[in-house]
KOLVO-53858 format. One record per residue (C-alpha): residue number from 1; chain; x, y, z. Coordinates in steps of 0.5 Angstrom, whole numbers, plus 500, padded with zeros to 3 digits. Layout:
R    k  c   xx   yy   zz
R  NUM  A    X    Y    Z
...
end
This chain:
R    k  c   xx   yy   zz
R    1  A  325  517  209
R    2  A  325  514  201
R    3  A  316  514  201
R    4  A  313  510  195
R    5  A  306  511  193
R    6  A  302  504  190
R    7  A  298  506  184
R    8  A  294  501  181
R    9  A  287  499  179
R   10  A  284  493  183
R   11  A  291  488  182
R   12  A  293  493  188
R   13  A  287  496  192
R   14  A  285  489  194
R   15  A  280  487  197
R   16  A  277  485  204
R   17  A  281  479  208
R   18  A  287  481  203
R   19  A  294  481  205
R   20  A  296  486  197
R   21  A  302  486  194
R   22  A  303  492  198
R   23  A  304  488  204
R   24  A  309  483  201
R   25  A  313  491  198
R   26  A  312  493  205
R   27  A  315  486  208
R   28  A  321  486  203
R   29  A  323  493  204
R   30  A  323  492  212
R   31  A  327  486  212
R   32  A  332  488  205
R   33  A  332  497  205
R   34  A  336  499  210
R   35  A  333  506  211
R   36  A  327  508  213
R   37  A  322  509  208
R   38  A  314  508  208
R   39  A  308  507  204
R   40  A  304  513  202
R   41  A  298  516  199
R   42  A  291  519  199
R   43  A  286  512  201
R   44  A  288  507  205
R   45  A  282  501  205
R   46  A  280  495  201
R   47  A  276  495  196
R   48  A  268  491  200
R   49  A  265  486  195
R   50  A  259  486  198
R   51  A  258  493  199
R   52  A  261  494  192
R   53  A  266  501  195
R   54  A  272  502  197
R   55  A  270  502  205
R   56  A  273  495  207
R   57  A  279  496  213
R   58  A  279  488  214
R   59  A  287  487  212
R   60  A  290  480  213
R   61  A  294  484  216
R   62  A  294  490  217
R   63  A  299  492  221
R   64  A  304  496  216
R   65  A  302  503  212
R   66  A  296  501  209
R   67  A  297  508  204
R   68  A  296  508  197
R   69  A  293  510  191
R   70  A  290  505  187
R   71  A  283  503  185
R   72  A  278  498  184
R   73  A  276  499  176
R   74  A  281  504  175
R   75  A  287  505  170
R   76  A  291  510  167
R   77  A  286  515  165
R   78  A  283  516  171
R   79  A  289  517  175
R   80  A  292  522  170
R   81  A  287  527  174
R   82  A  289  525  181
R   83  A  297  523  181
R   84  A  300  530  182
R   85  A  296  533  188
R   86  A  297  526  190
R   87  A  305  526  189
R   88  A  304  533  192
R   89  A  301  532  197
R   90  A  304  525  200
R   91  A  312  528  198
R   92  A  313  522  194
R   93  A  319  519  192
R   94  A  318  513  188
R   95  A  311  511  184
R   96  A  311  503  184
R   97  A  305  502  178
R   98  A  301  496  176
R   99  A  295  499  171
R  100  A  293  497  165
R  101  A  288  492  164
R  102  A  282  495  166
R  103  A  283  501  161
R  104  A  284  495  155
R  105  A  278  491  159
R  106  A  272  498  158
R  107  A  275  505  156
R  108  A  281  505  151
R  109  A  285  502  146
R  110  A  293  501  147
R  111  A  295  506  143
R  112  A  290  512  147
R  113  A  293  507  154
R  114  A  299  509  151
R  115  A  298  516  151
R  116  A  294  516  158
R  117  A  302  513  160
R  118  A  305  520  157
R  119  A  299  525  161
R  120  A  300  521  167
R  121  A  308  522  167
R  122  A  308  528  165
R  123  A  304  531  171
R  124  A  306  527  176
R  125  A  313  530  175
R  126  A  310  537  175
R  127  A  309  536  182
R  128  A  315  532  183
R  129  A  320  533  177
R  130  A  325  528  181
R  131  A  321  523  182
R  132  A  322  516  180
R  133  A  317  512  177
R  134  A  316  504  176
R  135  A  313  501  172
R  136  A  308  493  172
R  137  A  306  492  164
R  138  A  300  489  164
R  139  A  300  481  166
R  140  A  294  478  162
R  141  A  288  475  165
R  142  A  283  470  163
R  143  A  280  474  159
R  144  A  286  475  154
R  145  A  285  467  153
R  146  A  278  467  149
R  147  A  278  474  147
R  148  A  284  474  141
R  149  A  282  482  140
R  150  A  283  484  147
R  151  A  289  480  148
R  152  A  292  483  141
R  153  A  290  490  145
R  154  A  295  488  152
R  155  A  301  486  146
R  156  A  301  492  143
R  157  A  300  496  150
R  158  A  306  493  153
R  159  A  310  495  146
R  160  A  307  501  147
R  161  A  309  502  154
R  162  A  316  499  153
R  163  A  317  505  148
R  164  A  314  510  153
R  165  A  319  508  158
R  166  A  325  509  154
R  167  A  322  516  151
R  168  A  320  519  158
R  169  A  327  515  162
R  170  A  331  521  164
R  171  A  337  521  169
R  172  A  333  526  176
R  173  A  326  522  174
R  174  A  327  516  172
R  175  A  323  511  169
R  176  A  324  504  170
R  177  A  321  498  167
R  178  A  319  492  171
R  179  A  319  485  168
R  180  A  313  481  169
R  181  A  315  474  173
R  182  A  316  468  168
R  183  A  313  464  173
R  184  A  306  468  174
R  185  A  300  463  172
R  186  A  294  465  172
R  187  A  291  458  174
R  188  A  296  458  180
R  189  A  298  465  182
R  190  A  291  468  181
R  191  A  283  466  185
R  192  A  279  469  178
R  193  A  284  469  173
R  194  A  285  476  175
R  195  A  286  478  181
R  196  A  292  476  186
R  197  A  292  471  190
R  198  A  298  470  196
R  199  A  303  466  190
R  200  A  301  472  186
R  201  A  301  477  191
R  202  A  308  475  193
R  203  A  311  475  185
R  204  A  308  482  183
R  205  A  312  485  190
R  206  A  318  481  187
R  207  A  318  485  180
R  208  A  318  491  183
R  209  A  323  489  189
R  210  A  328  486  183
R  211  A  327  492  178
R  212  A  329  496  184
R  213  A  335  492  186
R  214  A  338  491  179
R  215  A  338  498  177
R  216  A  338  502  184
R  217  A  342  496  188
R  218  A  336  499  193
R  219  A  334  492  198
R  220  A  336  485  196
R  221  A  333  480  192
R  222  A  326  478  194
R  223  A  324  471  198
R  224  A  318  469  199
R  225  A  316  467  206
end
């Protein structure tokens, strides 16, 4: 059974009344893989906006594994202490990561995000050393439309990132780029100017189904209900 553990910050935790990405992943992946897989990780709710914690099991749907490792108001750094024994733990074969924003937003600049990116590699190959990794760049938000400075740090991130790919890439773990959709709009595709809505959700699970596809041939390509 191939097991893909979802990391990433509040693009994937969700919040309460939330179908998530993850949902759209675990969708796609029935429909289109071909073998039996699951979604693994050691949390598994939403994150409650009223109580301000991550205690919400209130799922759109939550009929699906509901696994993850993903956080409100974590990036990179935080998840560099946490990913090995959640690898080790949970035997995962594939990392599909979205991380980024929120560590340009409060905690580092790109090129110390840059090397969080390495850490965070590092361990989670200690704990599994052929495990296969996916990885989202950073998708601007509305901050980056009036703050120039902030949105320079996410341009240099993702060229930084792009470089970590190709570094660390190597054929029994292999670390694979996802194309952000062309398509993604903020306006459209977002209900605050950060964080998916159903459009955006679907568009963030078919970055990660197309990267695999293309460079794996793991499922078909992605359609939307």
């Amino acid at each position: 059974m191939l097991r893909f553990m979802p990391v990433g910050d509040s693009m994937t935790i969700g919040s309460a009344g939330e179908h998530t990405w993850r949902y759209r992943m675990w969708q796609h992946l029935r429909d289109t893989s071909g073998g039996p897989f699951t979604l693994v990780g050691p949390r598994e709710t939403l994150y409650d906006k009223a109580a301000d914690a991550p205690t919400s099991y209130e799922y759109a749907d939550p009929d699906f594994p509901r696994a993850h490792l993903a956080g409100w108001g974590e990036g990179w750094q935080h998840m560099v202490p946490l990913i090995g024994e959640a690898v080790r733990a949970h035997r995962a074969d594939v990392l599909l990561v979205s991380l980024g924003l929120i560590d340009l937003g409060f905690y580092t600049n790109a090129e110390q995000t840059a090397q969080n990116v390495r850490a965070f590699v590092a361990e989670a190959r200690r704990a599994n050393p052929r495990i296969r990794m996916v990885v989202l760049p950073v998708i601007p938000n509305v901050r980056a439309e009036s703050d120039a400075p902030f949105a320079t740090e996410v341009t240099r991130f993702n060229e930084l990132l792009a470089k970590a790919i190709a570094d660390l890439d190597e054929p029994r773990s292999p670390l694979l780029p996802a194309s952000p959709p062309s398509s993604y709009d903020i306006d459209h595709d977002t209900y605050d100017g950060t964080h998916p809505n159903a459009s955006g959700e679907h568009k963030i699970a078919s970055a990660f189904a197309e990267a695999m596809h293309q460079a794996w041939g793991l499922g078909e390509p992605y359609e939307a209900d």
